[in-house]
Structures are given as structure tokens and as C-alpha cells.
VOPAGU-2260 file (C-alpha; in pm, 1 decimal, decimal comma):
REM VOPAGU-2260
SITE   aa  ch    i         X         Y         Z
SITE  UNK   A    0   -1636,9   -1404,1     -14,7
SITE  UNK   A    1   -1391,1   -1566,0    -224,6
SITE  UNK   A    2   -1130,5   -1849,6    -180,1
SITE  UNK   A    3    -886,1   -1860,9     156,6
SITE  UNK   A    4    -568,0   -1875,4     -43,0
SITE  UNK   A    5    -281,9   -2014,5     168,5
SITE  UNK   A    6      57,2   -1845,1      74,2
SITE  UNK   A    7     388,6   -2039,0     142,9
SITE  UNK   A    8     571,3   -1983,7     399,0
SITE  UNK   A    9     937,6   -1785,6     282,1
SITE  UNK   A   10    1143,8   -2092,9     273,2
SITE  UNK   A   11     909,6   -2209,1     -26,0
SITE  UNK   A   12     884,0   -1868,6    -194,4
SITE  UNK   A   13    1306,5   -1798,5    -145,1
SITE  UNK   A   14    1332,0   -2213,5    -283,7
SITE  UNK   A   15    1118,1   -2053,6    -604,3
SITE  UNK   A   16    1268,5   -1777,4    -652,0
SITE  UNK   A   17    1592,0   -1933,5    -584,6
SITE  UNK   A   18    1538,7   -2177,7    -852,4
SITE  UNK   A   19    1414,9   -1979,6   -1077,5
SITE  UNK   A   20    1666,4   -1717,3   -1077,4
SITE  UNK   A   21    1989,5   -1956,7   -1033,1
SITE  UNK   A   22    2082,2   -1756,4    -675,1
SITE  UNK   A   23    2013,6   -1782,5    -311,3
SITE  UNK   A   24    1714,8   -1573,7    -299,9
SITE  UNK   A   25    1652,7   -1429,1      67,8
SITE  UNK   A   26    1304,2   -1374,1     200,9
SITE  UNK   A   27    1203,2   -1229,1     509,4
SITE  UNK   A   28     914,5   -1030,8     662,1
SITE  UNK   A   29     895,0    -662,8     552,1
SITE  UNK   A   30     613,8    -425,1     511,1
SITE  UNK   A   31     396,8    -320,1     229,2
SITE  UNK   A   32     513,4    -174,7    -106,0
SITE  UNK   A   33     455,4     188,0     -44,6
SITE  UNK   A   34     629,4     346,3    -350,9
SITE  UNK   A   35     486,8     546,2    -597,3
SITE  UNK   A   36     630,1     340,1    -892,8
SITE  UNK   A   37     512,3      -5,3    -863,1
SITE  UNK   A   38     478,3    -333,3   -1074,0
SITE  UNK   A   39     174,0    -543,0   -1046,6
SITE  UNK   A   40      62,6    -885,2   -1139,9
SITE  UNK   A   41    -303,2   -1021,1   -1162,3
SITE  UNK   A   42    -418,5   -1331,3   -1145,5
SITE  UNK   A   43    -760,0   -1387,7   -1269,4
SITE  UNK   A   44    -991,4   -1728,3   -1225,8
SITE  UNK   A   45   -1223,3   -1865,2   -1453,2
SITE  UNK   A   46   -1472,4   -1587,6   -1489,5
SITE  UNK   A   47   -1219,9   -1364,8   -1538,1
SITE  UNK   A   48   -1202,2   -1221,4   -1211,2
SITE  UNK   A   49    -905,8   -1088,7    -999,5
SITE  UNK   A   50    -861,4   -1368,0    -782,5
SITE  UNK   A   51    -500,5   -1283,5    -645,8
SITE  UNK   A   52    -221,0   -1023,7    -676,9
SITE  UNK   A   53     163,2    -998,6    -664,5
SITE  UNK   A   54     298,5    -645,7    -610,6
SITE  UNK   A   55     655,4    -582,6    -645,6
SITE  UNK   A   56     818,6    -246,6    -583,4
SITE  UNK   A   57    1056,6     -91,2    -907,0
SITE  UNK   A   58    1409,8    -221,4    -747,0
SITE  UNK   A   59    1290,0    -538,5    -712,5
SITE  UNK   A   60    1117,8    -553,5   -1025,1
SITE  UNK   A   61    1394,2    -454,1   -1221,8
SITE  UNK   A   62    1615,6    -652,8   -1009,3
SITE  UNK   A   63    1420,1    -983,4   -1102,0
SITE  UNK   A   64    1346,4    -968,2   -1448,2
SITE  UNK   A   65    1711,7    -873,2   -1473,0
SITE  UNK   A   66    1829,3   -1176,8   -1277,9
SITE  UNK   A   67    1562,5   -1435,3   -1473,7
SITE  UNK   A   68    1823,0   -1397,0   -1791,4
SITE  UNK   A   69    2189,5   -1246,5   -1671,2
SITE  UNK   A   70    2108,1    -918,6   -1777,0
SITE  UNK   A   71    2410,4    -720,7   -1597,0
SITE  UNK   A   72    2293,4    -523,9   -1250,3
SITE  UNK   A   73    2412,0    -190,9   -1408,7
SITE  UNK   A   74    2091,2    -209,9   -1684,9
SITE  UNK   A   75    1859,7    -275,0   -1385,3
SITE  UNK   A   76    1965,0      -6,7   -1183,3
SITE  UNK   A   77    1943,6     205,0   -1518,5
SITE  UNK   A   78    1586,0     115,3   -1541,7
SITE  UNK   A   79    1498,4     206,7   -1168,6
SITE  UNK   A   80    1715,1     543,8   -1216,9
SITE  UNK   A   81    1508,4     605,3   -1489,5
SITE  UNK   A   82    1162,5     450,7   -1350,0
SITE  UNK   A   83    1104,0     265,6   -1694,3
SITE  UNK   A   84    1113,5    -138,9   -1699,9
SITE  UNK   A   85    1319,2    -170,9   -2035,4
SITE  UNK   A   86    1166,4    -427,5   -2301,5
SITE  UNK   A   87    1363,6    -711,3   -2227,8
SITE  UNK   A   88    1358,4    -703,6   -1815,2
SITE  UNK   A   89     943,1    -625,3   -1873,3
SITE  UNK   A   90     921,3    -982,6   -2056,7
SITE  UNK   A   91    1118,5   -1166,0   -1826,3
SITE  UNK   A   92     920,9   -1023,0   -1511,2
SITE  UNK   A   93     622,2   -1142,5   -1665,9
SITE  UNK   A   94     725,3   -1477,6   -1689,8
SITE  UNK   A   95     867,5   -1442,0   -1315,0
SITE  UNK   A   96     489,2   -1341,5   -1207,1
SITE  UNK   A   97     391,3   -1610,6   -1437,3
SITE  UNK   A   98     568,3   -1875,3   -1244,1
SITE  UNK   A   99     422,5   -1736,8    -918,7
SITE  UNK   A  100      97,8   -1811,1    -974,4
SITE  UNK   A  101     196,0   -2127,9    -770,7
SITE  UNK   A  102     214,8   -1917,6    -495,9
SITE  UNK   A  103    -172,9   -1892,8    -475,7
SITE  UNK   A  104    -267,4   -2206,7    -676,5
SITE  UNK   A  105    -204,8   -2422,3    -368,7
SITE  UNK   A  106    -484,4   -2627,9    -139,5
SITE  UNK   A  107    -804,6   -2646,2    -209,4
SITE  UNK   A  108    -881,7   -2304,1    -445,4
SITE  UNK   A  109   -1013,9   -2272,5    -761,0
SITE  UNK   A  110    -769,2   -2232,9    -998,0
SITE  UNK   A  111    -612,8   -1894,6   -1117,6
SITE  UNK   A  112    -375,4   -1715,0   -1389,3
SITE  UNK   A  113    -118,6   -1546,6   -1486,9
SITE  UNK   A  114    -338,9   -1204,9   -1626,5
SITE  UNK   A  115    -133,1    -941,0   -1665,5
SITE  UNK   A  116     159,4    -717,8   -1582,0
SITE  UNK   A  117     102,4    -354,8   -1483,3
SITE  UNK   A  118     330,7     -27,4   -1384,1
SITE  UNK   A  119     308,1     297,4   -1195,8
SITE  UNK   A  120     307,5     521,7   -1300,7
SITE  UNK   A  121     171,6     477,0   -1619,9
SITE  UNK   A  122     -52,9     223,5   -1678,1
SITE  UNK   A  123    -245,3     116,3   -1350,7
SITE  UNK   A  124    -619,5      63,5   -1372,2
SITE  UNK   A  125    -829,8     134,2   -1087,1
SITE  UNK   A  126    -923,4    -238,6   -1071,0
SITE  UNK   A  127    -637,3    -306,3    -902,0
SITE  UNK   A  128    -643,5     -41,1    -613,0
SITE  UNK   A  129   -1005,7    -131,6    -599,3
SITE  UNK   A  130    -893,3    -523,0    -561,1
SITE  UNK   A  131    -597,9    -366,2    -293,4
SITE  UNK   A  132    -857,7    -232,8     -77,3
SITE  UNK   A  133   -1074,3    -511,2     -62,6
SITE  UNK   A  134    -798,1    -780,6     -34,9
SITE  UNK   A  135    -846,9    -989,4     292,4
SITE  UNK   A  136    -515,0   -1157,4     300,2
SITE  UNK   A  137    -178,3   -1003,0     172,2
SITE  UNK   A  138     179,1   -1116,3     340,5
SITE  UNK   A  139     431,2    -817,2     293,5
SITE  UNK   A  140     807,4    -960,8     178,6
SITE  UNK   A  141    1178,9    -820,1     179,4
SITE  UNK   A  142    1307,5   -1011,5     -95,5
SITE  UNK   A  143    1677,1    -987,4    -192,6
SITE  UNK   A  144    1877,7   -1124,0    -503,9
SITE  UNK   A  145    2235,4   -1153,2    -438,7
SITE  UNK   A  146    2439,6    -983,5    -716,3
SITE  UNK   A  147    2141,4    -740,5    -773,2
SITE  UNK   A  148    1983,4    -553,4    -491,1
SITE  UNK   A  149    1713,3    -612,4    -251,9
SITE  UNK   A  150    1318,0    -459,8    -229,1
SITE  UNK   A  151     967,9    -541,5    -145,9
SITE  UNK   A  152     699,3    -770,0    -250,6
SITE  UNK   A  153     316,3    -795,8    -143,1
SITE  UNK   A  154     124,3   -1074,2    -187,1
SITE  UNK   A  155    -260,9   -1053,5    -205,2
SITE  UNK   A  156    -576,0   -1211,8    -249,3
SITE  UNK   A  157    -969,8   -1195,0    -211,4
């Protein structure tokens, strides 16, 4: 069995992404991301192992990586319309699941990364439905980005 990860509560995760994203980020419960186009990020530890997993669904994907830089509302919506992550939203998501590796890397764990950032469709090994099945703890998040829209987020981990 691996680590107990302890995920913060959504007054720390709304502070982050708050912070992050210059806005008042809302979080509340919601349920799983159950889309067909989804955005994952891994986290791997030192072996090189999935150790943890942030799922986001496409709104909320291309409403973050859209907020981390200004890029207008109208070329995030663009990018769900179409179901593509453009270049430049892709690269700032990244860094956005980069930064949220603090949401895992907290009490006594070992350590994990940032891995890498993957979409649905294309582009989604089975790892990662293999590491969705056997996570033991996930919370399921409503996340909402004033100026930009609102979707879901899943956290998971082994």
C-alpha cells in the first residue's frame, strides 16, 4: 500500500488557486469528472511511480490555463468548443498542475512530482485508468474561476 496522502481542505486549495490565478477561486464539493474529454496530471515519486493524480474536466482546464496568463475567456471557450487545449493555455495548465503538487506533498509522504500532462481524447495511456481504479483516496471538486466559467476537478492518490 502506498502513502495516506492528506488533501487540503477547499479553503487551502480555493487560497491556491486563488493566488495563483489573481481571482477569488470558489471550491466546493462536487462529484467525479465524468466527461469524455479530460485533462490529467501525474505525479510520480522517486522510482518513478504514479504516486498521485489531478484530473480536471475540459472547461475547467481551459478555463485555468486561460486564467494563469489573461488569456481572454472567448479563446478558452474556443478551445472547449473545439475540444483541443491550444498551445499556449496547454503550457500554462501544466505549470497550474505543477504548482499543485503541494496539494499531495503535505505531512509525512514521500515526496512526489510534477510528471506529466495528458488529454482525452487523444493521448491517455492506460496507466492512468489503471492508477484511477486502484486509487484509494480521491476528493471530487466544483471549482469555479470568476470571469471564466466553472467545472470539475478530482483529486487522487494510491
Amino acid at each position: 500500500m502506498g502513502a495516506v496522502f492528506s488533501f487540503p481542505g477547499h479553503s487551502e486549495i480555493s487560497d491556491t488557486l486563488s493566488l495563483l490565478l489573481n481571482k477569488g477561486v470558489s471550491v466546493t464539493n462536487g462529484s467525479s469528472v465524468a466527461t469524455s474529454a479530460k485533462i490529467a496530471g501525474t505525479y510520480i515519486d522517486q522510482q518513478e511511480k504514479f504516486g498521485a493524480l489531478s484530473l480536471m474536466d475540459l472547461p475547467l482546464g481551459s478555463f485555468t490555463g486561460a486564467a494563469l496568463t489573461m488569456i481572454p475567456c472567448a479563446t478558452a471557450k474556443a478551445s472547449i468548443q473545439t475540444g483541443n487545449l491550444s498551445d499556449e493555455i496547454r503550457e500554462n495548465l501544466q505549470e497550474v498542475f505543477n504548482i499543485m503538487v503541494a496539494f499531495f506533498n503535505q505531512g509525512n509522504v514521500p515526496h512526489i512530482r510534477f510528471f506529466e500532462l495528458h488529454t482525452t481524447p487523444p493521448g491517455w495511456p492506460d496507466e492512468i485508468d489503471a492508477f484511477l481504479t486502484a486509487a484509494v483516496q480521491h476528493a471530487d471538486l466544483d471549482v469555479d474561476i470568476p470571469g471564466y466559467g466553472a467545472g470539475k476537478m478530482s483529486l487522487y492518490a494510491i
